[in-house]
Biotite code that builds the C-alpha atoms (Angstrom):
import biotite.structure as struc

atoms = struc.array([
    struc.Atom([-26.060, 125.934, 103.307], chain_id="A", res_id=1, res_name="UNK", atom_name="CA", element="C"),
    struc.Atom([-23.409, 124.889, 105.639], chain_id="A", res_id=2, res_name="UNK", atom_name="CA", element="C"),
    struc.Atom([-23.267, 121.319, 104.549], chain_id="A", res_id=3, res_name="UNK", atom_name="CA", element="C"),
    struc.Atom([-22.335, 122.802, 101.045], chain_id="A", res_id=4, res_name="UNK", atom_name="CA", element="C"),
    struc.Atom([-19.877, 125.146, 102.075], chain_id="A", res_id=5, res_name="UNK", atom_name="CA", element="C"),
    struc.Atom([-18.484, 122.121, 103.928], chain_id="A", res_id=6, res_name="UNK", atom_name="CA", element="C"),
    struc.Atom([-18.743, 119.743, 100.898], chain_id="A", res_id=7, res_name="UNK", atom_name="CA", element="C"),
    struc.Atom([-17.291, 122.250, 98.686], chain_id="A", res_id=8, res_name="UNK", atom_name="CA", element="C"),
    struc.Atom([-13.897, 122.826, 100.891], chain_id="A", res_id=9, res_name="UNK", atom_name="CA", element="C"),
    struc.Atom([-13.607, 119.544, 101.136], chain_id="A", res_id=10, res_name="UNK", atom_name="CA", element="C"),
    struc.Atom([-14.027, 119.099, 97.224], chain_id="A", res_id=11, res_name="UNK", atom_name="CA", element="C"),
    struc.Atom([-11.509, 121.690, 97.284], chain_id="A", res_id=12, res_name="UNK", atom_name="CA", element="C"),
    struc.Atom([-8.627, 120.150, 99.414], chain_id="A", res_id=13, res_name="UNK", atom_name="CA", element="C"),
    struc.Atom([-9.647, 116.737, 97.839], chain_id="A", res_id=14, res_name="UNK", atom_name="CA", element="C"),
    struc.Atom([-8.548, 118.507, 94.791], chain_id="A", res_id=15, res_name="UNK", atom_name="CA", element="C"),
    struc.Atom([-5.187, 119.890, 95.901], chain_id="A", res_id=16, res_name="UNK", atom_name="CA", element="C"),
    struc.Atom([-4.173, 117.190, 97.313], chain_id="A", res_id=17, res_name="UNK", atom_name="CA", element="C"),
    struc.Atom([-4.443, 115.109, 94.104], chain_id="A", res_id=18, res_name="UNK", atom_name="CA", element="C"),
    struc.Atom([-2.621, 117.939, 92.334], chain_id="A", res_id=19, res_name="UNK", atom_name="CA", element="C"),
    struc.Atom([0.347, 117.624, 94.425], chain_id="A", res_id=20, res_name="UNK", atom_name="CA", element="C"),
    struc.Atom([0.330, 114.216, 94.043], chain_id="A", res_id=21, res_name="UNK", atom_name="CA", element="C"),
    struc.Atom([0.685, 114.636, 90.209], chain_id="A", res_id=22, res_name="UNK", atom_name="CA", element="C"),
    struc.Atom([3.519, 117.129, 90.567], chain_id="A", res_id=23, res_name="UNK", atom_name="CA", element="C"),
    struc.Atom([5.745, 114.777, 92.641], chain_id="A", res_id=24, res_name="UNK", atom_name="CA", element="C"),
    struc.Atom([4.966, 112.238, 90.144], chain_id="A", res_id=25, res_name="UNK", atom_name="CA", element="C"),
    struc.Atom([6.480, 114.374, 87.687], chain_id="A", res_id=26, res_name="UNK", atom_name="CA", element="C"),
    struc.Atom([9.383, 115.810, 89.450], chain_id="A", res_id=27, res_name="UNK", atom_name="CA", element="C"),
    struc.Atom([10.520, 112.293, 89.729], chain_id="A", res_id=28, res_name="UNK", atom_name="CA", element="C"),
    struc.Atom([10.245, 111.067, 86.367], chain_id="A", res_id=29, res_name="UNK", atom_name="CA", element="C"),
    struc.Atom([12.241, 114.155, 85.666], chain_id="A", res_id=30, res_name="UNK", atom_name="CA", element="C"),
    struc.Atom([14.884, 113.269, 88.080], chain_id="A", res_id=31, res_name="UNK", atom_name="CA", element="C"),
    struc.Atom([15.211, 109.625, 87.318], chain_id="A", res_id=32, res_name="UNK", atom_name="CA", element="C"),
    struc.Atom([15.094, 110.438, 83.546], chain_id="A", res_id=33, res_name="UNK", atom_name="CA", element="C"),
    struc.Atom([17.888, 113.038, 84.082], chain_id="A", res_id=34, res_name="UNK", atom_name="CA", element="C"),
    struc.Atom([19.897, 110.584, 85.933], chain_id="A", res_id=35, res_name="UNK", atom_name="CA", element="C"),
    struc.Atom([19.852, 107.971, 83.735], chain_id="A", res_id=36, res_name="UNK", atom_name="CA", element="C"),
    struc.Atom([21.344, 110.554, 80.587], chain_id="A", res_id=37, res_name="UNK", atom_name="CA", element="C"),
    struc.Atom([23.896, 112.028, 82.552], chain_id="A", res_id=38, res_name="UNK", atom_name="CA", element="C"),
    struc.Atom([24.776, 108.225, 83.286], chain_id="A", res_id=39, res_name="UNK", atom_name="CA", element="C"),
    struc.Atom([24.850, 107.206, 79.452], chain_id="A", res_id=40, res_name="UNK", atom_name="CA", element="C"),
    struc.Atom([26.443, 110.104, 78.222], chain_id="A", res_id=41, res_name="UNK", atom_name="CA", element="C"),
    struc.Atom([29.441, 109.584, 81.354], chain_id="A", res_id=42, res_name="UNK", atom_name="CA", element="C"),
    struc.Atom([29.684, 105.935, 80.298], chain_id="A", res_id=43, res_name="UNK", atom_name="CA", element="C"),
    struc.Atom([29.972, 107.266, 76.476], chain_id="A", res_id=44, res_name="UNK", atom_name="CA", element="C"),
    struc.Atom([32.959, 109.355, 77.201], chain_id="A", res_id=45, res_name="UNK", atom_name="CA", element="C"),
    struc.Atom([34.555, 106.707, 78.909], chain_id="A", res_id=46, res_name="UNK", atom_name="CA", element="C"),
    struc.Atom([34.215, 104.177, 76.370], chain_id="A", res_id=47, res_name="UNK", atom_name="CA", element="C"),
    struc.Atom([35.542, 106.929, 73.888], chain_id="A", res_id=48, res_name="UNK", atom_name="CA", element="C"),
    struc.Atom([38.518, 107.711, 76.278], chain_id="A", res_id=49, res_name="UNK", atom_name="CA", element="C"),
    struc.Atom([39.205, 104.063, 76.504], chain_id="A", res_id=50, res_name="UNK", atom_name="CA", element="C"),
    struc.Atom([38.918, 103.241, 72.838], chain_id="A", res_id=51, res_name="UNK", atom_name="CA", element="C"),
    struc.Atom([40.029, 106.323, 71.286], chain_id="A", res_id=52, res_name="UNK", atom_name="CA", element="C"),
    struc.Atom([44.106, 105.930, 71.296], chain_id="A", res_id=53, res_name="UNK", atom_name="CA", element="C"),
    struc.Atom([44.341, 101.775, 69.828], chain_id="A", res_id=54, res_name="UNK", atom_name="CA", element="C"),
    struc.Atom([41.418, 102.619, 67.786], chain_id="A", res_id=55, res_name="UNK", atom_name="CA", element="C"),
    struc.Atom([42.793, 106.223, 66.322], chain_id="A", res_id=56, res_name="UNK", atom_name="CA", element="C"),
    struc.Atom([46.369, 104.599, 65.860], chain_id="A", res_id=57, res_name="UNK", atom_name="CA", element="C"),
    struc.Atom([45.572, 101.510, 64.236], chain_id="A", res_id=58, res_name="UNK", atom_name="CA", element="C"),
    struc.Atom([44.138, 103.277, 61.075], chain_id="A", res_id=59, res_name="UNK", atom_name="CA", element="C"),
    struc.Atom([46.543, 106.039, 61.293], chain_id="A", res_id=60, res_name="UNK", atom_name="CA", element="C"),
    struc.Atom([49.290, 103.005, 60.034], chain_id="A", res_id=61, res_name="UNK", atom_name="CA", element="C"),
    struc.Atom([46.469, 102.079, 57.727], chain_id="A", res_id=62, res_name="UNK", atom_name="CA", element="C"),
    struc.Atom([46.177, 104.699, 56.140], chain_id="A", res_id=63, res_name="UNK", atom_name="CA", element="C"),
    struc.Atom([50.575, 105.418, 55.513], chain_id="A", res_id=64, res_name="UNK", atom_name="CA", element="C"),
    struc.Atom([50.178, 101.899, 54.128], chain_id="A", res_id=65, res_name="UNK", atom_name="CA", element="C"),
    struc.Atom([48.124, 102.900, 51.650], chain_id="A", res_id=66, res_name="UNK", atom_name="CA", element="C"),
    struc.Atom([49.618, 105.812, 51.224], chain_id="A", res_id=67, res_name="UNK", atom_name="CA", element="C"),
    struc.Atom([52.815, 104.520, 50.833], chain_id="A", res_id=68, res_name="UNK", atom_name="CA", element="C"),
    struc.Atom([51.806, 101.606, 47.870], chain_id="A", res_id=69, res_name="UNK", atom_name="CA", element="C"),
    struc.Atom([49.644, 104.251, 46.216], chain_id="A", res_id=70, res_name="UNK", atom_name="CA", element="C"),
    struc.Atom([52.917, 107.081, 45.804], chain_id="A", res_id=71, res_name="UNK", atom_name="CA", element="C"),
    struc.Atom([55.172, 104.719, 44.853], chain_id="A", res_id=72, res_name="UNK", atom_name="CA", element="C"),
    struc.Atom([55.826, 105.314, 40.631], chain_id="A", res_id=73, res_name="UNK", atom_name="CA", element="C"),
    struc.Atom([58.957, 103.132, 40.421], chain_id="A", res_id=74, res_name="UNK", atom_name="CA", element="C"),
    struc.Atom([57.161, 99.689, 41.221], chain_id="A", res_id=75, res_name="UNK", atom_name="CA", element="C"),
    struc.Atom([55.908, 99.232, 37.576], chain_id="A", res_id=76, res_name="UNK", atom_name="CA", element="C"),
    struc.Atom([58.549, 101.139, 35.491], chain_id="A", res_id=77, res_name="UNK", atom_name="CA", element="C"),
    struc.Atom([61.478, 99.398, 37.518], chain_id="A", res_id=78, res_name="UNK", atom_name="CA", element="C"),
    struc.Atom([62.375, 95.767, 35.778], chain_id="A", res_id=79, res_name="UNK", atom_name="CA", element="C"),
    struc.Atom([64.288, 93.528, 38.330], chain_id="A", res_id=80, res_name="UNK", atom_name="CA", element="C"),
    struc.Atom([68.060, 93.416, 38.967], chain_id="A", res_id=81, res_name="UNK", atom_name="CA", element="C"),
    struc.Atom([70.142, 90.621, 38.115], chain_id="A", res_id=82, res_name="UNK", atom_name="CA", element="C"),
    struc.Atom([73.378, 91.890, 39.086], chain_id="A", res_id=83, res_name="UNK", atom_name="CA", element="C"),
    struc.Atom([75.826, 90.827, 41.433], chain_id="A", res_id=84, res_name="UNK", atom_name="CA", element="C"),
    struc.Atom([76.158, 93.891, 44.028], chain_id="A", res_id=85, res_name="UNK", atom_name="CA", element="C"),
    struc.Atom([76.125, 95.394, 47.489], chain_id="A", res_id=86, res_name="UNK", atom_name="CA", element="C"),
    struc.Atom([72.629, 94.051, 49.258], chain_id="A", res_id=87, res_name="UNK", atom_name="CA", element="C"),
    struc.Atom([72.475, 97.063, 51.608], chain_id="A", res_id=88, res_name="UNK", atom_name="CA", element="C"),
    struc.Atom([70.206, 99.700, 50.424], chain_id="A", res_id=89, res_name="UNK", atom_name="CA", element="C"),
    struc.Atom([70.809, 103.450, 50.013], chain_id="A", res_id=90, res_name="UNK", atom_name="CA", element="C"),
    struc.Atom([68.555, 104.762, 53.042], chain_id="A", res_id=91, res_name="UNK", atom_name="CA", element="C"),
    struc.Atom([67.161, 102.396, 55.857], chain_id="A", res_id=92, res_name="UNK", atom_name="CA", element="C"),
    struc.Atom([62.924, 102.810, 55.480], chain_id="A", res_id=93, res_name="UNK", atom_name="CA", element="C"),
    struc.Atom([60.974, 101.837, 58.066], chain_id="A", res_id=94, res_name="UNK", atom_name="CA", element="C"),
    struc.Atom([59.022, 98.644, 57.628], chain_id="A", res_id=95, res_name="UNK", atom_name="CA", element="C"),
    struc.Atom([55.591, 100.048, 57.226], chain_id="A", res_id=96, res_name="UNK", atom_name="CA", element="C"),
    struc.Atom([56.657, 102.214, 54.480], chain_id="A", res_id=97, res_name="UNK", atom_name="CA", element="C"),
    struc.Atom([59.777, 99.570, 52.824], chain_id="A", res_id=98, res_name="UNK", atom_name="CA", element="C"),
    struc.Atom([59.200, 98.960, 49.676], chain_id="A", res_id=99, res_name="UNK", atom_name="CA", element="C"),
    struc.Atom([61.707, 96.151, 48.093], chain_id="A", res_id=100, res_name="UNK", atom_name="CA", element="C"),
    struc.Atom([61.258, 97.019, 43.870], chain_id="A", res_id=101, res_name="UNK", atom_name="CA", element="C"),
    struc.Atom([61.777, 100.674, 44.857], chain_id="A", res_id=102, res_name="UNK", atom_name="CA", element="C"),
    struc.Atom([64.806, 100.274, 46.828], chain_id="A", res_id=103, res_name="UNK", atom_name="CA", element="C"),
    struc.Atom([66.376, 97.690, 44.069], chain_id="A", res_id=104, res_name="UNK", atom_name="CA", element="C"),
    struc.Atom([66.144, 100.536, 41.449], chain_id="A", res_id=105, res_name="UNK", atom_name="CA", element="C"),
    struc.Atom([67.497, 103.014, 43.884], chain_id="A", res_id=106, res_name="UNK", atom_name="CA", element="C"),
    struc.Atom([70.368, 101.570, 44.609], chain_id="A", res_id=107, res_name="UNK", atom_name="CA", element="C"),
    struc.Atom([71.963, 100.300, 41.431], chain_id="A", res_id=108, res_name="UNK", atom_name="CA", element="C"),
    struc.Atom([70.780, 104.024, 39.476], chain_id="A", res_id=109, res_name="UNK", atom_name="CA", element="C"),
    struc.Atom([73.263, 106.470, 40.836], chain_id="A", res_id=110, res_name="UNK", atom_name="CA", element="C"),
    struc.Atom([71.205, 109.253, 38.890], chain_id="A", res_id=111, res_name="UNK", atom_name="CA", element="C"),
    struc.Atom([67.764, 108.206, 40.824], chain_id="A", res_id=112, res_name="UNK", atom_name="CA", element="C"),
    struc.Atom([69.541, 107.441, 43.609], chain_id="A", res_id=113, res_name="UNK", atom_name="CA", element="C"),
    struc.Atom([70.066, 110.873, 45.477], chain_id="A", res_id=114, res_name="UNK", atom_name="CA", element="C"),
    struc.Atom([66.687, 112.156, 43.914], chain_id="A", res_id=115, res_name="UNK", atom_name="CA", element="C"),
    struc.Atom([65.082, 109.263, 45.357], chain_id="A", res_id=116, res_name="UNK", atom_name="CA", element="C"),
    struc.Atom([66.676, 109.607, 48.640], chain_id="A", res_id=117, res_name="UNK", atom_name="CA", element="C"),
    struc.Atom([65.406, 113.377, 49.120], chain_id="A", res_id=118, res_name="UNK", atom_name="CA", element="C"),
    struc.Atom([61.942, 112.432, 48.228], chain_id="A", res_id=119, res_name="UNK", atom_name="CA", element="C"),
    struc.Atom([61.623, 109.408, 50.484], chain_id="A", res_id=120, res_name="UNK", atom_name="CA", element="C"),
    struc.Atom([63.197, 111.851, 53.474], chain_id="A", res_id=121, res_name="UNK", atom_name="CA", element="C"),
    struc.Atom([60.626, 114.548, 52.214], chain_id="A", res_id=122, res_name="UNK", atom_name="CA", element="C"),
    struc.Atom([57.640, 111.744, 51.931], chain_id="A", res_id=123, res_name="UNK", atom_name="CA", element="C"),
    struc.Atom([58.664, 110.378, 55.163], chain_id="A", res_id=124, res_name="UNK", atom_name="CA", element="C"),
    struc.Atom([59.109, 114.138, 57.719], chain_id="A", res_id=125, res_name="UNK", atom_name="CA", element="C"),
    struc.Atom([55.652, 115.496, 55.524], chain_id="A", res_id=126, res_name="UNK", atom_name="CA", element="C"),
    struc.Atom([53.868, 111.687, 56.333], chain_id="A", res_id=127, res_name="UNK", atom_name="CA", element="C"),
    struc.Atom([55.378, 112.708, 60.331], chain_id="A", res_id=128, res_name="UNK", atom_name="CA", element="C"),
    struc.Atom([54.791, 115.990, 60.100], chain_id="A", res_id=129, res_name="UNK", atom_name="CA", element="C"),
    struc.Atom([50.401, 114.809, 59.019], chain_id="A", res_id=130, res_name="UNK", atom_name="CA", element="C"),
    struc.Atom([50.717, 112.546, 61.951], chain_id="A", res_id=131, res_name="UNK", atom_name="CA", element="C"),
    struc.Atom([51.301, 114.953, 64.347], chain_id="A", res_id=132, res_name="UNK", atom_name="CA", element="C"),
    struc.Atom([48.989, 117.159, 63.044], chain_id="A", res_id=133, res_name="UNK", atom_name="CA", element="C"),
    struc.Atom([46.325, 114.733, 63.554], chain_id="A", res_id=134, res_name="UNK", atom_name="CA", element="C"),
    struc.Atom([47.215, 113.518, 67.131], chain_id="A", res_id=135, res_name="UNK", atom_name="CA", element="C"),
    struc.Atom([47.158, 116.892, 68.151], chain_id="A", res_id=136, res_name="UNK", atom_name="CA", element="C"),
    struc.Atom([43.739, 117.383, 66.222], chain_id="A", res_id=137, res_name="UNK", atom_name="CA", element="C"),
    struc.Atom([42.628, 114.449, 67.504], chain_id="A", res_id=138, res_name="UNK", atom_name="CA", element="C"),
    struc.Atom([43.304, 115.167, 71.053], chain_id="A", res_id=139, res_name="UNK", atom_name="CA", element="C"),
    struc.Atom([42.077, 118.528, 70.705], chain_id="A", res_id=140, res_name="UNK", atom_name="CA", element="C"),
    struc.Atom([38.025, 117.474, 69.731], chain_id="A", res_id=141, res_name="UNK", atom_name="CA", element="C"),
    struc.Atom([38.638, 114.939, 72.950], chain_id="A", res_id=142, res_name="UNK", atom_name="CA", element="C"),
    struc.Atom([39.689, 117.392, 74.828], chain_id="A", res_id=143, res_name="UNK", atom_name="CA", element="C"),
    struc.Atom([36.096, 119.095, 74.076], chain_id="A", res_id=144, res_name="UNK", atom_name="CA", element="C"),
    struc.Atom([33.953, 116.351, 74.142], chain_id="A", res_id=145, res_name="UNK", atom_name="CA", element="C"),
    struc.Atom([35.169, 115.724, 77.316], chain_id="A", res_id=146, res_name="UNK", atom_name="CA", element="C"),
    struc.Atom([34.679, 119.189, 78.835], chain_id="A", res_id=147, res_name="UNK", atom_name="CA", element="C"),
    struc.Atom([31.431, 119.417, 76.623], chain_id="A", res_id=148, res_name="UNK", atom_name="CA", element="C"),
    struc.Atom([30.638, 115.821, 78.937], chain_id="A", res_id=149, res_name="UNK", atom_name="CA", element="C"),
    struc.Atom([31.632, 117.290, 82.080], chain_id="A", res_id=150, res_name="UNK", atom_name="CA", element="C"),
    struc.Atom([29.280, 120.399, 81.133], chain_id="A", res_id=151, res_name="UNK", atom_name="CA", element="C"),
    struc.Atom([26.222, 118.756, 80.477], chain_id="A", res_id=152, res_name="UNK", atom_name="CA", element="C"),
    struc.Atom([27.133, 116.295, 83.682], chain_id="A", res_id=153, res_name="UNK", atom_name="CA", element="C"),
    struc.Atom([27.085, 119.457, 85.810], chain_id="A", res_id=154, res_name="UNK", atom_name="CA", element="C"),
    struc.Atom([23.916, 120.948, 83.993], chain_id="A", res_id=155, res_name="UNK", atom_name="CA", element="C"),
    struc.Atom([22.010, 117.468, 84.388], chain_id="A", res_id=156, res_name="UNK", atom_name="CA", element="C"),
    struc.Atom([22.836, 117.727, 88.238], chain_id="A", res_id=157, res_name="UNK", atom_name="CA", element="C"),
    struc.Atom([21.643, 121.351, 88.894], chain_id="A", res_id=158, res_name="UNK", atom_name="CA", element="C"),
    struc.Atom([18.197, 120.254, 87.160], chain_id="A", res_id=159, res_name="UNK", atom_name="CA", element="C"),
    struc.Atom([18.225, 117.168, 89.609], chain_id="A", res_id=160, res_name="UNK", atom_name="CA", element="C"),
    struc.Atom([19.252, 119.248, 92.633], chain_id="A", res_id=161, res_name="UNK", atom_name="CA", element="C"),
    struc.Atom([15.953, 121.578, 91.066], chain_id="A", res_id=162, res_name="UNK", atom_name="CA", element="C"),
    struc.Atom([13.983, 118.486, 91.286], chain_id="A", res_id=163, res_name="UNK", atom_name="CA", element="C"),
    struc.Atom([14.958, 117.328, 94.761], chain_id="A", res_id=164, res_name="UNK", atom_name="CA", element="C"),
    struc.Atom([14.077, 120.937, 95.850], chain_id="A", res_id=165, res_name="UNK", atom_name="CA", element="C"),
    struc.Atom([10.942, 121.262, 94.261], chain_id="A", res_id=166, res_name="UNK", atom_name="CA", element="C"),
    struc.Atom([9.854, 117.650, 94.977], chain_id="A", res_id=167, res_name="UNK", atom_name="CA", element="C"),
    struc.Atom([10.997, 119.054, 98.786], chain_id="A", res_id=168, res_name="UNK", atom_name="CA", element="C"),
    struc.Atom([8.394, 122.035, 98.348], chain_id="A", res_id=169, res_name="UNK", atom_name="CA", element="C"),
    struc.Atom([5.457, 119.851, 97.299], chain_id="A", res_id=170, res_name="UNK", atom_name="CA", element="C"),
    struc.Atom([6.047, 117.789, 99.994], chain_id="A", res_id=171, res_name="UNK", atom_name="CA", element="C"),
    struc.Atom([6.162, 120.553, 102.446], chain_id="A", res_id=172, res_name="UNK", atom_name="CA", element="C"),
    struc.Atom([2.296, 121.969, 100.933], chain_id="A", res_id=173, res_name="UNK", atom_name="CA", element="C"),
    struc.Atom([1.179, 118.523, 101.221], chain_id="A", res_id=174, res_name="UNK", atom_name="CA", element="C"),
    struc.Atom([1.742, 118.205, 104.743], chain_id="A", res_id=175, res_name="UNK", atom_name="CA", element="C"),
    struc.Atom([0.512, 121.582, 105.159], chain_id="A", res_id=176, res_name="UNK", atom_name="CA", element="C"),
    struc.Atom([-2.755, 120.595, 103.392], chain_id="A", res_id=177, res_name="UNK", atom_name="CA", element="C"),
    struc.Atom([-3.278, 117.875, 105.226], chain_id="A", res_id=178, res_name="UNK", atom_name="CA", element="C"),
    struc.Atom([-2.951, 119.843, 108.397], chain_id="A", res_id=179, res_name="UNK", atom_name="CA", element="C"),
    struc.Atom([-5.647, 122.096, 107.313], chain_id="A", res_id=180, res_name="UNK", atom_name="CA", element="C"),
    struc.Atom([-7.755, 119.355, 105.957], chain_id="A", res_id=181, res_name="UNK", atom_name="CA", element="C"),
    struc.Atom([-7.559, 118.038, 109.746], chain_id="A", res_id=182, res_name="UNK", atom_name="CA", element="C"),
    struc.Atom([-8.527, 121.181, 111.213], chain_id="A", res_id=183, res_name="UNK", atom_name="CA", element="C"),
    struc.Atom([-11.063, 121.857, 108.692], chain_id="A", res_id=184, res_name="UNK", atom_name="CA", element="C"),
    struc.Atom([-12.656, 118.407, 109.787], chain_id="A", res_id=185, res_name="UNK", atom_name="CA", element="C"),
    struc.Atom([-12.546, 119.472, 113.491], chain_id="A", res_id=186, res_name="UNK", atom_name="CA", element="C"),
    struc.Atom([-13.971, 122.532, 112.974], chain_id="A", res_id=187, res_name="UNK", atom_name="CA", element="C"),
    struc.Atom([-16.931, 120.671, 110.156], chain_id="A", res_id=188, res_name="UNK", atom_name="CA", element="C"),
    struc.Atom([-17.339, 118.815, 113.326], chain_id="A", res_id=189, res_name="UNK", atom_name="CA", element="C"),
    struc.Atom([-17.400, 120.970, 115.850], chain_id="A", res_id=190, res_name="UNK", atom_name="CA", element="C"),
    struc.Atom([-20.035, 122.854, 113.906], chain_id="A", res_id=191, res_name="UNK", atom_name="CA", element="C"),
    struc.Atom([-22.279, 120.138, 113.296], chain_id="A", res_id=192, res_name="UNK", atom_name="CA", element="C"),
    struc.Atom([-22.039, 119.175, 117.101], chain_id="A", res_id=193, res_name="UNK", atom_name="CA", element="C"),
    struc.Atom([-23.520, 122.431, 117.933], chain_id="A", res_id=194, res_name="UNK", atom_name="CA", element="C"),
    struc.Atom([-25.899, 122.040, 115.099], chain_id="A", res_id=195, res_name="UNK", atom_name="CA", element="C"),
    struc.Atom([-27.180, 118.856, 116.447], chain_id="A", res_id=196, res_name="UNK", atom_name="CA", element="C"),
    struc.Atom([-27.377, 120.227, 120.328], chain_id="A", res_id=197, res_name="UNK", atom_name="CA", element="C"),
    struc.Atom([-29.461, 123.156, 118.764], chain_id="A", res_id=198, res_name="UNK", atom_name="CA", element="C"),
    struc.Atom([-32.307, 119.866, 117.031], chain_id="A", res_id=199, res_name="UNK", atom_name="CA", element="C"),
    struc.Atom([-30.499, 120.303, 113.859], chain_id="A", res_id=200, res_name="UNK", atom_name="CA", element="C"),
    struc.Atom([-31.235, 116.754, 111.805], chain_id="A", res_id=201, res_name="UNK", atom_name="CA", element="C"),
    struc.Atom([-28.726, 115.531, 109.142], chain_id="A", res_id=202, res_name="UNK", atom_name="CA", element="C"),
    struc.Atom([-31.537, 115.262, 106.338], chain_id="A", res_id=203, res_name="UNK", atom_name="CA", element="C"),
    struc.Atom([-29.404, 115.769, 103.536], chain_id="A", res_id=204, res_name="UNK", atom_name="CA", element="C"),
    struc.Atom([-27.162, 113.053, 104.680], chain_id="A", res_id=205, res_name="UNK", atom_name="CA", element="C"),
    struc.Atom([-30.114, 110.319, 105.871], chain_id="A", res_id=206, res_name="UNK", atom_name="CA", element="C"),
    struc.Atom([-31.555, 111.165, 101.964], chain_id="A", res_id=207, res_name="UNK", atom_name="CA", element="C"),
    struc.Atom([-28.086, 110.610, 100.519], chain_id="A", res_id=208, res_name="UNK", atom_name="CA", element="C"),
    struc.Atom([-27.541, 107.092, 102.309], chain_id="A", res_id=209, res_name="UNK", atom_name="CA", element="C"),
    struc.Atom([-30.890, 105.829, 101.152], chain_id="A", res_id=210, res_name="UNK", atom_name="CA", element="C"),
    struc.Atom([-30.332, 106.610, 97.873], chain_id="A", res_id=211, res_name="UNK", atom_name="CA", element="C"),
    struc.Atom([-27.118, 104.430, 98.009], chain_id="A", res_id=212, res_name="UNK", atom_name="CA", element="C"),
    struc.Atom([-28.223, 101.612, 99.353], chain_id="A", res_id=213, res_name="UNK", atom_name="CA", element="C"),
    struc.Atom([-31.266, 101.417, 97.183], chain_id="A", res_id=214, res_name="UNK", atom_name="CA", element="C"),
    struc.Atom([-28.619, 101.750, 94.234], chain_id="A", res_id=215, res_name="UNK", atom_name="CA", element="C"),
    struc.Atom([-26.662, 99.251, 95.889], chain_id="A", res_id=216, res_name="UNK", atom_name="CA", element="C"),
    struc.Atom([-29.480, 96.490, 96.013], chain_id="A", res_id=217, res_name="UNK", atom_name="CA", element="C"),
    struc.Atom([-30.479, 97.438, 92.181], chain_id="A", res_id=218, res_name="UNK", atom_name="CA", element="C"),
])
């Protein structure tokens, strides 16, 4: 009866022990895999902060090229001018939106002329006015991805710091299994000293070896 109480702590605290061992097997995968996205998802918003301006301004002037050829109506109506006359144009355009048919009929219709004038300074502070808009726009969703970064950063680090503190428990009921698994074997021991003083004979265990080694030679 006592050898099976025995057998079945030690069954027990056999058992425990392998059960922490699983948990700080898991609270490290955790860790490690939480480490690694809170890496990745840093290294994203870099790139993206890095990238962002060249890459956000080199199709903004895309685009007000195309916009620019597209809402242009006087390219196909105007024929070309073959008259001797002043080569300076009406209104100075900027080279990504100049256009040289348009400013030929400009500037030899004095009727189009002012008309055309208002609606290139109107097409050119609304075409401002939409980049702008979009810079701020732009900078605005940075703005959040960035803090939405920093956010999940911080949130990935308290489940880390979670891990390192559980990982810090388990440890601590490991050691303090161990220590009773020690004095449980003291104690098993002490007990079968006196059992053996008293003409107590290990039966069970003489039985048990046999058995083994007559398995062993099969």
């Amino acid at each position: 009866m006592e050898n099976d109480l025995i057998s079945a702590v030690r069954l027990q605290l056999f058992h425990f022990n392998e059960q922490i061992e699983r948990e700080r097997k898991n609270s490290f995968m955790m860790q490690r895999w939480g480490v690694k996205v809170a890496l990745g998802l840093m290294a994203m918003c870099l790139a993206g902060y890095i990238l962002g301006p060249p890459l956000y301004w080199h199709l903004i002037e895309g685009f007000a090229a195309a916009v620019t050829r597209s809402s242009s109506p006087y390219s196909s109506s105007c024929p070309p001018c073959n008259c001797d006359c002043d080569s300076h144009p009406l209104l100075s355009i900027p080279r990504g939106l100049s256009n040289a048919s348009f400013t030929e009929c400009a500037k030899h219709d004095p009727e189009v002329g002012e008309d055309t004038e208002k609606n290139l300074e109107e097409l050119l502070s609304e075409e401002l006015k939409l980049r702008g808009i979009e810079g701020v726009e732009n900078q605005r969703r940075a703005d959040t991805a960035l803090l939405e970064a920093k956010k999940l950063t911080s949130q990935y680090m308290k489940e880390a710091d979670k891990c390192n503190s559980g990982m810090e428990t388990c440890e601590a009921a490991r050691e303090k299994a161990d220590a009773a698994l020690v004095a449980q074997k003291r104690l098993s021991a002490t007990w079968e000293t006196r059992a053996h003083e008293m003409g107590w004979k290990d039966t069970f265990g003489k039985s048990h070896s046999q058995s083994q080694g007559g398995l062993d030679t099969m």
